[in-house]
MARBA-3410 file (N, C-alpha, C, O; in Angstrom, 1 decimal):
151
-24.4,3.2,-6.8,-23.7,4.0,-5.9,-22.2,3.9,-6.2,-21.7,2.8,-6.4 ~ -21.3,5.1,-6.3,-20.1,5.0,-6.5,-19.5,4.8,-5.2,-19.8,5.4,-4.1 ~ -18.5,3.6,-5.5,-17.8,3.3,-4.4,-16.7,3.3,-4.3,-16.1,3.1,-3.3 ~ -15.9,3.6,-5.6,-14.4,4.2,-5.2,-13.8,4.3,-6.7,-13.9,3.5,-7.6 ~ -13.1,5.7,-6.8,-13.0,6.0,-8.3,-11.2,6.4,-7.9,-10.8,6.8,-6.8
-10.7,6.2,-8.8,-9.2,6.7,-8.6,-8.9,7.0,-10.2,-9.7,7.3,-11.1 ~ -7.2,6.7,-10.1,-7.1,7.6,-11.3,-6.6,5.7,-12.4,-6.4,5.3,-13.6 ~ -6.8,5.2,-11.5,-6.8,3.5,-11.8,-8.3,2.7,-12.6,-8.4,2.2,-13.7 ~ -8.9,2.9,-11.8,-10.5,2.2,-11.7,-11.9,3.1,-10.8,-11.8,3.7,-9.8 ~ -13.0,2.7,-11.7,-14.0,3.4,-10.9,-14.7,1.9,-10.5,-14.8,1.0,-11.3
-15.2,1.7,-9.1,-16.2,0.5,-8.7,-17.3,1.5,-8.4,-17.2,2.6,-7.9 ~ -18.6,0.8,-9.0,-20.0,1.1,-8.8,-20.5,-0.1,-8.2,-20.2,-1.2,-8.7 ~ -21.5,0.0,-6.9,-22.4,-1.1,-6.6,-23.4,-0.9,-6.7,-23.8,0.2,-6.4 ~ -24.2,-2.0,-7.0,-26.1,-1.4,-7.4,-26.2,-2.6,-6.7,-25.5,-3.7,-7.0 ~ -27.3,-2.3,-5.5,-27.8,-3.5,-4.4,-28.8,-3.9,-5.3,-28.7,-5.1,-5.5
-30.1,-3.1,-6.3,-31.0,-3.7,-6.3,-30.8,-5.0,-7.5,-31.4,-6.1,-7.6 ~ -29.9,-4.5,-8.0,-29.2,-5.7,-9.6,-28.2,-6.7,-8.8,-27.8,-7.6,-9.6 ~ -27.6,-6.9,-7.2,-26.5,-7.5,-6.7,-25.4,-7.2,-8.0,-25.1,-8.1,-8.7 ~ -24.9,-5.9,-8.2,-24.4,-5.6,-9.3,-22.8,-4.9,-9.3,-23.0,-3.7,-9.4 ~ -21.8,-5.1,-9.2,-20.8,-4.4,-9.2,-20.6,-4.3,-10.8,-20.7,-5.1,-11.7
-20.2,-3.1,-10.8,-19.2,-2.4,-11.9,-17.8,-1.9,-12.1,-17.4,-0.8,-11.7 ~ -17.2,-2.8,-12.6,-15.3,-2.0,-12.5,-15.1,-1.6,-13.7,-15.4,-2.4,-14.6 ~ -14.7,-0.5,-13.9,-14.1,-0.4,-15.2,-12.6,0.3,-14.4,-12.5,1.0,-13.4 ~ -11.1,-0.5,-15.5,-9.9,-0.2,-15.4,-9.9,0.9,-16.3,-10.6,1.1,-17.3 ~ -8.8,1.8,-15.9,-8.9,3.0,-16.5,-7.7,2.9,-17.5,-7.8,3.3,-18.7
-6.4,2.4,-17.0,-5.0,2.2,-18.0,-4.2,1.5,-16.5,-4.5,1.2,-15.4 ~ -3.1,1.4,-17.3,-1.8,0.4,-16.5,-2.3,0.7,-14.9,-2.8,1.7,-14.6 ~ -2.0,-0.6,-14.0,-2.0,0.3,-12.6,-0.9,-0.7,-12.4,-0.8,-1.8,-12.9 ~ 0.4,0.2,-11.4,1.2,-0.6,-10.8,0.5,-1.5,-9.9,-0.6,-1.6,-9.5 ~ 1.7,-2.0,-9.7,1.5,-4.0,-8.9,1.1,-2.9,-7.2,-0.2,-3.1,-7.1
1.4,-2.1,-6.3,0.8,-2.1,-5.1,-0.7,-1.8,-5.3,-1.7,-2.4,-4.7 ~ -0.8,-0.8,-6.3,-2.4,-0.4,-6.5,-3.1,-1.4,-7.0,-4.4,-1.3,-6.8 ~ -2.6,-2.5,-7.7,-3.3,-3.3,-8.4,-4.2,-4.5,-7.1,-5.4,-4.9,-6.9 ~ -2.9,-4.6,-6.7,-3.3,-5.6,-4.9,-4.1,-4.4,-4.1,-4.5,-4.8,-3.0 ~ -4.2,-3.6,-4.4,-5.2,-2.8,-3.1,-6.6,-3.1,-3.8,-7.6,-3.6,-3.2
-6.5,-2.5,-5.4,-8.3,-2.8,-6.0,-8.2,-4.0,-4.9,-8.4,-3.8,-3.7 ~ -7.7,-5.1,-5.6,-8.3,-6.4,-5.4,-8.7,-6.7,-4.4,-9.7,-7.5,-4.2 ~ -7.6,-5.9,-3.3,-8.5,-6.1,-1.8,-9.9,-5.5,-1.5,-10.8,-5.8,-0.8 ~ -9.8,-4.4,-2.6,-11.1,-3.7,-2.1,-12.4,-4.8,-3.0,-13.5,-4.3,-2.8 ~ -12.4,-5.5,-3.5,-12.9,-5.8,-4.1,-13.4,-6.7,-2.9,-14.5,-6.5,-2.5
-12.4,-7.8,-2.2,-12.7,-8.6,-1.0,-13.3,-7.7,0.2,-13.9,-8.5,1.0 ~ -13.3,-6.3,0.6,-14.2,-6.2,1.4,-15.6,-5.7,1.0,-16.5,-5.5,1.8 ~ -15.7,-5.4,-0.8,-17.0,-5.2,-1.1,-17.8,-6.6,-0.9,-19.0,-6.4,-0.6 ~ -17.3,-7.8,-1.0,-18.0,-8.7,-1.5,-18.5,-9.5,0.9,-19.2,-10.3,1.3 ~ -17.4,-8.5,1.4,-17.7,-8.9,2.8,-18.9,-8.1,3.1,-19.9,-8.5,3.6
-18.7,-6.9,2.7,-20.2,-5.8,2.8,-21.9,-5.6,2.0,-22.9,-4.9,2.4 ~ -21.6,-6.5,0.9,-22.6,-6.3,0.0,-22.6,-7.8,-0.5,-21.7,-8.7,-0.5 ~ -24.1,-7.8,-1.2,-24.7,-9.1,-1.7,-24.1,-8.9,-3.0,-24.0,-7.7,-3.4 ~ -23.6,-10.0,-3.8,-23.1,-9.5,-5.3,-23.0,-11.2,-5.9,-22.0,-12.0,-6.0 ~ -24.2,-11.2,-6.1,-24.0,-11.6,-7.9,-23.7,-11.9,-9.2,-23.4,-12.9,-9.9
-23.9,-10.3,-9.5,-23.4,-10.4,-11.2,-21.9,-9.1,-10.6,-21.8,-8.4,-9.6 ~ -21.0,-9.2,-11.7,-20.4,-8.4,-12.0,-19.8,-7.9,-13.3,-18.9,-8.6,-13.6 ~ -19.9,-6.9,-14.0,-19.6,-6.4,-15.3,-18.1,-5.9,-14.7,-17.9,-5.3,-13.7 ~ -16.9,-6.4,-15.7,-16.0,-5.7,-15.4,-15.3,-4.8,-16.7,-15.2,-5.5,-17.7 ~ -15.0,-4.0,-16.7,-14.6,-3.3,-18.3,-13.5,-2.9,-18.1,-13.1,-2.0,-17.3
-12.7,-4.0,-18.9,-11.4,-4.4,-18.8,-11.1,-3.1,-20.4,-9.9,-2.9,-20.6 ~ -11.7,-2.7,-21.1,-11.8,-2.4,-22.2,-10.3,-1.3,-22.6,-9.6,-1.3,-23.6 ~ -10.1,-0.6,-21.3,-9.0,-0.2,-21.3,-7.8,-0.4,-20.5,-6.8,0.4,-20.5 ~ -7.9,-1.5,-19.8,-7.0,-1.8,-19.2,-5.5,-2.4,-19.8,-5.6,-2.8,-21.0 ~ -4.5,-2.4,-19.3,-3.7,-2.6,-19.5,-2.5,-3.6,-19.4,-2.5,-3.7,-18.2
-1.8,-4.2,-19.7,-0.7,-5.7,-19.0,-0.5,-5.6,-17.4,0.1,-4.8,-16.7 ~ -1.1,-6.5,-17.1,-0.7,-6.9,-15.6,0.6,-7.7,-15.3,0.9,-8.7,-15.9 ~ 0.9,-7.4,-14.7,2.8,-8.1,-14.5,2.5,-9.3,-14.3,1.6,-9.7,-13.5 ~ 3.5,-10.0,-15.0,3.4,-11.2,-14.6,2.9,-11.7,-13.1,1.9,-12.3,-12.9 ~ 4.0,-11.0,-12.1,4.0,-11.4,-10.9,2.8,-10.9,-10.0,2.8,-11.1,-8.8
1.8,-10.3,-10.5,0.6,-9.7,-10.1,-0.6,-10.7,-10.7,-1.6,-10.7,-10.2 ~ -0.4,-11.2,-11.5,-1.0,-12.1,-12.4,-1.1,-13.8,-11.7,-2.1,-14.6,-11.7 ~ 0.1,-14.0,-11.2,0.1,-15.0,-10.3,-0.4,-14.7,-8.6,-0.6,-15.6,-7.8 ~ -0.6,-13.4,-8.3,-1.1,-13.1,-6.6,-2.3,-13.3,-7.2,-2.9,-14.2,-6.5 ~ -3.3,-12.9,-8.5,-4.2,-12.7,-8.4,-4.9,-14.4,-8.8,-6.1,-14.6,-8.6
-4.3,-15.2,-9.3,-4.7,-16.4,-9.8,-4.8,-17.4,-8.6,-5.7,-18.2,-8.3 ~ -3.7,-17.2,-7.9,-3.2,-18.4,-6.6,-3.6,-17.6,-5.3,-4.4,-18.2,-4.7 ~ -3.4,-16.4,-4.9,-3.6,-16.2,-3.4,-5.1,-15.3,-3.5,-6.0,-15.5,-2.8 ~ -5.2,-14.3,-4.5,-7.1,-13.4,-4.4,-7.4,-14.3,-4.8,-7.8,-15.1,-3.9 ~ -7.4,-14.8,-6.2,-8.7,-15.0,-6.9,-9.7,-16.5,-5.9,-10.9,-16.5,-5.8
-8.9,-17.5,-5.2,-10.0,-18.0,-4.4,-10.0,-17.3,-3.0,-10.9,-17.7,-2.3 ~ -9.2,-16.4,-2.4,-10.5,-16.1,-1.4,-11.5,-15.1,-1.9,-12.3,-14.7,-1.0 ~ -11.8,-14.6,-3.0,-12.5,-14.2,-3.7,-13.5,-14.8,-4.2,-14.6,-14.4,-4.0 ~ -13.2,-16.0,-5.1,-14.3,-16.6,-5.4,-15.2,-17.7,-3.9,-16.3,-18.1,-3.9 ~ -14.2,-17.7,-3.0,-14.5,-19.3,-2.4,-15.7,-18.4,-1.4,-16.6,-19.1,-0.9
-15.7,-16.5,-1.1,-16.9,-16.2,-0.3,-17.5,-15.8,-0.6,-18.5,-15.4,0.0 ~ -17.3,-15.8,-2.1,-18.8,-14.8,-2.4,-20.2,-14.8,-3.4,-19.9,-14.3,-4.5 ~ -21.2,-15.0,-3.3,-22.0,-15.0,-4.2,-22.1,-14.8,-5.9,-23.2,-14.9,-6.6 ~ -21.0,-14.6,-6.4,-21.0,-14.6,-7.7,-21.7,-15.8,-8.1,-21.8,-16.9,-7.6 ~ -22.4,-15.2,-9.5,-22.8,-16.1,-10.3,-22.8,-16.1,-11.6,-23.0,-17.1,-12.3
-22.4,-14.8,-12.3,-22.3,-14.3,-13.1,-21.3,-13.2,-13.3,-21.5,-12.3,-12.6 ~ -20.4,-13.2,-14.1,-19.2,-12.4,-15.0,-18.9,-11.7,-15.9,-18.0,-12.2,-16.5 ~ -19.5,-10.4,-16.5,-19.0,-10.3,-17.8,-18.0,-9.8,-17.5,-17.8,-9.3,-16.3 ~ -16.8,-9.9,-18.8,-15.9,-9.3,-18.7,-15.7,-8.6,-19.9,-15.8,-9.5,-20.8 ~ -15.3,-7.0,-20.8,-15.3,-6.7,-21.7,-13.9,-6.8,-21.7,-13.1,-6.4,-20.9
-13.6,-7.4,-22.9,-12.3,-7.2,-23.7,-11.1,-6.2,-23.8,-11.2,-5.4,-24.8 ~ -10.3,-6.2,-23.2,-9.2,-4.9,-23.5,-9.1,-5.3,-25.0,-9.2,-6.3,-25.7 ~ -8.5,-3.3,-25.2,-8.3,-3.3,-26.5,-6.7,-3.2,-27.0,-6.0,-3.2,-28.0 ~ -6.5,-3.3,-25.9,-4.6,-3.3,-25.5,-4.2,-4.6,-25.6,-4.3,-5.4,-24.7 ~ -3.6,-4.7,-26.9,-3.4,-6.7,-26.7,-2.4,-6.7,-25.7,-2.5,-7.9,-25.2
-1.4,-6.1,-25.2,-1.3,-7.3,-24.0,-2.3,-6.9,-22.9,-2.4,-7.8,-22.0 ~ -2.8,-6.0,-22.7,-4.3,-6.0,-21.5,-4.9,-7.5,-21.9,-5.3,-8.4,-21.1 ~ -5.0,-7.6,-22.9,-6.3,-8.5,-23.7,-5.3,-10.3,-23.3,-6.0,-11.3,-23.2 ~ -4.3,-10.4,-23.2,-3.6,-11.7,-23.0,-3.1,-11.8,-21.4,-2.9,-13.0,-21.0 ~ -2.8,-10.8,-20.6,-3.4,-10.7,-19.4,-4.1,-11.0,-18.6,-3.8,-11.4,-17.5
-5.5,-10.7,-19.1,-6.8,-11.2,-18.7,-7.3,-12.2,-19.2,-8.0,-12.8,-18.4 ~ -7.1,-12.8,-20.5,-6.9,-14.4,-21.3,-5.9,-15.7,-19.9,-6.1,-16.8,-19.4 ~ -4.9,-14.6,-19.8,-4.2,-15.7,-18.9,-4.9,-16.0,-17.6,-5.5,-17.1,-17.4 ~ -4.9,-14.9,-16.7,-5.7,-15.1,-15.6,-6.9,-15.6,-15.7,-7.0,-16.3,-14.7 ~ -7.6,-15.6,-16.2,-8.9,-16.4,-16.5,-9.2,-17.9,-16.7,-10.1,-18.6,-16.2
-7.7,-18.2,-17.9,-7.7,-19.1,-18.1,-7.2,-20.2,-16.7,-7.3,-21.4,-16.5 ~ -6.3,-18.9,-15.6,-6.2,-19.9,-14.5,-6.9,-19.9,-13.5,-6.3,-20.4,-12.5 ~ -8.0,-19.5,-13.4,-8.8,-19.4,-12.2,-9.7,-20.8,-11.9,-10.2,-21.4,-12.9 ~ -9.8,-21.1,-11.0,-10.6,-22.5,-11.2,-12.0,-22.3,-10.9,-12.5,-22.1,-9.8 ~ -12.5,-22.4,-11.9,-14.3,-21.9,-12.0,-14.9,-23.7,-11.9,-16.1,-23.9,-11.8
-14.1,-24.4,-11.9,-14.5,-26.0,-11.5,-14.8,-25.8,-9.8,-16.0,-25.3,-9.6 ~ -14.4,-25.8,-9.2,-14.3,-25.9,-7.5,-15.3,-24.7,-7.2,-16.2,-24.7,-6.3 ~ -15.0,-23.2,-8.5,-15.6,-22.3,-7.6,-16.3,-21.5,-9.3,-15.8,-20.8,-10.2 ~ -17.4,-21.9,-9.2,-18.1,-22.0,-10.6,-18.9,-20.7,-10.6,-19.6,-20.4,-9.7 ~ -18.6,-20.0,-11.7,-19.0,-18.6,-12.0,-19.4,-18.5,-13.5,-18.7,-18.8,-14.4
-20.1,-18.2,-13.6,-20.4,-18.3,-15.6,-20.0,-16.7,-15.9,-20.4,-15.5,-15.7 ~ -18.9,-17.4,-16.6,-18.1,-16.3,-17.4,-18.5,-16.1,-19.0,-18.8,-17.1,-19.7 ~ -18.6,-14.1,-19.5,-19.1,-14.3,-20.5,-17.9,-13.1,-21.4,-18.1,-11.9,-21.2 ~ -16.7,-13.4,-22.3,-16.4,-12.3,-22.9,-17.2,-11.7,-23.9,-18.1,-12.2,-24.6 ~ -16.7,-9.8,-23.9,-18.1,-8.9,-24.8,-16.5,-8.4,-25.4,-15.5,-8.6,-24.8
-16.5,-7.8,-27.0,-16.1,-6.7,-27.2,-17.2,-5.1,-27.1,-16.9,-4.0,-27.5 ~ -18.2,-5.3,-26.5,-19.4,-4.0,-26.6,-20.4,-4.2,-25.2,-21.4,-4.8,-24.9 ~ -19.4,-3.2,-24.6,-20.4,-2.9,-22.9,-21.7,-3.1,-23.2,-22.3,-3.7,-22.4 ~ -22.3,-2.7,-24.2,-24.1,-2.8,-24.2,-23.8,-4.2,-24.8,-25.0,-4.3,-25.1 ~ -23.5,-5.0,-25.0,-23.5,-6.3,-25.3,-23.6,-7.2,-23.7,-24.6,-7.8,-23.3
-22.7,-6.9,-23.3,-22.1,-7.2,-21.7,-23.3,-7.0,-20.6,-23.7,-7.8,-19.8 ~ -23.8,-5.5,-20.8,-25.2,-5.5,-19.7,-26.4,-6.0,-20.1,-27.3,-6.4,-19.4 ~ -26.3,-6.1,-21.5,-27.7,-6.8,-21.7,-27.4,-8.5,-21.2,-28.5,-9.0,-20.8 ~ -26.5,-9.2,-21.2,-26.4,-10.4,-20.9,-26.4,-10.3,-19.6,-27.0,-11.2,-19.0 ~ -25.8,-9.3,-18.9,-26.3,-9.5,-17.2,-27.2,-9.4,-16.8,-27.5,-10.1,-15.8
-28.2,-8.5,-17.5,-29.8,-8.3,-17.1,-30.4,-9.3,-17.4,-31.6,-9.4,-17.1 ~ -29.9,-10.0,-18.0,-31.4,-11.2,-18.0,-30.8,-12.7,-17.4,-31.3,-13.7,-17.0 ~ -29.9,-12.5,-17.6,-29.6,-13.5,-16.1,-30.5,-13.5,-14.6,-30.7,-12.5,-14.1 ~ -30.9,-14.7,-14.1,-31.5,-14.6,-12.7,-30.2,-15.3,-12.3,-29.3,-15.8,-13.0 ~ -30.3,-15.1,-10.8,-29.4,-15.6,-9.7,-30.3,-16.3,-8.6,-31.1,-15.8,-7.8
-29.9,-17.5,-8.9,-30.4,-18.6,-7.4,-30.6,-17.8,-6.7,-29.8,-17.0,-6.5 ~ -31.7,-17.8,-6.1,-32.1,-17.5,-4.4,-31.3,-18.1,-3.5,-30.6,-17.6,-2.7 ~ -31.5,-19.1,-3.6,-30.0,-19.8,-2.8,-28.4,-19.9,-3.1,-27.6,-20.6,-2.6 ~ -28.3,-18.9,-4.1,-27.1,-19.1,-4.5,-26.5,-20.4,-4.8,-25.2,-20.4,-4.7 ~ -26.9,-21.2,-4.9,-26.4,-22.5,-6.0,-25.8,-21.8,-7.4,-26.3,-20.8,-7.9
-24.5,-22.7,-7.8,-23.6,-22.4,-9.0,-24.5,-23.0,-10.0,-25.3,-24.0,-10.0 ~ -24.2,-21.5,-11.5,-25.1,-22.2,-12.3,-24.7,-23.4,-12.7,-23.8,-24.0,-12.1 ~ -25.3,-24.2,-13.8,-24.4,-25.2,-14.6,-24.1,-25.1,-15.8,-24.3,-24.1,-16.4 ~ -23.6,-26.2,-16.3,-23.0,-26.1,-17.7,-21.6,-25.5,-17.7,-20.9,-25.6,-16.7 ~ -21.0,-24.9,-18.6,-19.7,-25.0,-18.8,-19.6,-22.8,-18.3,-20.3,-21.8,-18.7
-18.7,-22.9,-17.5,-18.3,-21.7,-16.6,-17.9,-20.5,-17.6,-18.2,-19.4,-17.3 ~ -17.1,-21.0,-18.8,-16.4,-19.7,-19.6,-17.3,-19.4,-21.0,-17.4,-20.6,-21.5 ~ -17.8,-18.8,-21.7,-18.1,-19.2,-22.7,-17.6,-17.9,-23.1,-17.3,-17.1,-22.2 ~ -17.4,-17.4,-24.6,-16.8,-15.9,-25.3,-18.4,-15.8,-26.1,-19.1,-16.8,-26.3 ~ -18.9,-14.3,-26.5,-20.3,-13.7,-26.7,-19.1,-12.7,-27.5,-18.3,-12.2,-26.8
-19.0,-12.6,-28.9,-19.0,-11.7,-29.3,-19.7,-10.6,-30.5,-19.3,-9.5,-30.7
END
């Protein structure tokens, strides 16, 4: 189901996969950038979600100072409510998109709030590693080490 397409990002949710899909479309300024992200917090208030593919593939440098809302103030009330268990993320091809999302990643605390993260350079690389992932019935965090790179 499309749930919100702009000239920024399109979000798809698939209840039967607990499946969100984002793909960034190019640059979004710092207010649009904080609205996704909110919308992202009331998808995850409305819907069961598990896995998420995000296809960063064209996205673009996130400002520093957008980079820090999203590490220190979203990214744990994001992670701390919601069922995630799984992450792909595809690779921007925009190196600074691509060191952007390197940074923010690298500061999210997947220790406290444990998500198994997987970098793709190839979306069909990305969905096939989501599809065969299961997700706890009880949502317990997987184990083992949270980030790993699949390229």
């Amino acid at each position: 189901m499309l749930y919100l397409k702009t000239e920024h990002i399109i979000i798809e949710y698939f209840a039967a996969e607990e499946l969100v899909k984002s793909k960034w479309l190019q640059y979004v300024p710092s207010a649009e950038y904080r609205n996704i992200l909110y919308t992202f917090l009331l998808m995850q208030e409305k819907y069961k979600i598990s896995k998420w593919l995000a296809d960063c593939s064209d996205a673009k440098v996130v400002r520093p100072v957008d980079q820090k809302f999203t590490v220190e103030e979203w990214g744990p009330k994001f992670l701390s409510s919601l069922h995630l268990q799984f992450m792909a993320i595809i690779n921007p091809t925009d190196m600074f998109g691509r060191i952007s999302v390197n940074f923010i990643m690298s500061q999210v605390n997947l220790v406290e709030h444990p998500v198994e993260v997987c970098f793709f350079d190839k979306p069909e690389d990305a969905t096939l590693w989501l599809a065969v992932q299961t997700p706890k019935s009880s949502y317990g965090k997987p184990e083992g080490s949270p980030i790993s790179d699949v390229q």
